[in-house]
N, C-alpha and C positions, 0 to 999 in steps of 0.2 A: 687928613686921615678919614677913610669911610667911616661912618658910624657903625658899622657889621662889625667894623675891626674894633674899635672905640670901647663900645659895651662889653667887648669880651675883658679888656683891661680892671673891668671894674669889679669889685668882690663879689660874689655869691651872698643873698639874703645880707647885702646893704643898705639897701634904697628904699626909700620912705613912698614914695609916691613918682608913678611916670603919669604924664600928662603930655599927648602927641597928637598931632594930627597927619596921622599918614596918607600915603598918596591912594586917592583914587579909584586910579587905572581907569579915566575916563577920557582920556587924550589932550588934556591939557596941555596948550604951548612950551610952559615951564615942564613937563613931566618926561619920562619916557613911557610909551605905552608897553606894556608885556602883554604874551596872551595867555590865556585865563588859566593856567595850570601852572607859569612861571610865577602870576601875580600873587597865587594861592600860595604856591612853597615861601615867595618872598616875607607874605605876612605871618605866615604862621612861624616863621624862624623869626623874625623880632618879636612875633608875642610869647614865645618862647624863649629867648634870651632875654626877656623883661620878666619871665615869669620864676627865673631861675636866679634874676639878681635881686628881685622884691624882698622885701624882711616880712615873714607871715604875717598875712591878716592884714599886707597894704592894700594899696590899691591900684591901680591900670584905669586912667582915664583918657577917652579919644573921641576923637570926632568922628563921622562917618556921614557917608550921603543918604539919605531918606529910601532911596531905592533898592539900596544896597544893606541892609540893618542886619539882614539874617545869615548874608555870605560873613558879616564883620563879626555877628554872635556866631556864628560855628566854630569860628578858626580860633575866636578867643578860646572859648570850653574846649576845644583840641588843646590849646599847649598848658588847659591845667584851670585853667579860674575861673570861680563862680561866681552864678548870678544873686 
């Protein structure tokens, strides 16, 4: 099963804590690359369906690349959570 489809299974304000490391989009072997408006919808819709199945006042923790810090803070505060 996708994971897109996966998280929709799961309850609204159930989950204690997501901890992820998403992809990229930097053309890694293992990856699919998207171009930069597909990669943007992609992430903002799981930090948005995490943000909708968290229990208030969790938390959303992830990795990200050093180059990349301020595309991965905008999209977060797009789908709802503060810094």
């Amino acid at each position: 099963m996708d994971c897109m489809e996966g998280i929709k299974q799961i309850d609204d304000l159930s989950v204690d804590l997501i901890l992820t490391d998403p992809p990229y989009n930097v053309g890694k072997e293992f990856e699919k690359y998207l171009d930069n408006a597909s990669f943007k919808q992609l992430i903002r819709k799981v930090f948005q369906l995490g943000y909708i199945k968290l229990k208030n006042d969790r938390f959303l923790i992830y990795t990200c690349p050093t180059n990349n810090v301020d595309f991965f803070i905008e999209n977060t505060k797009f789908a709802g959570f503060n810094f």
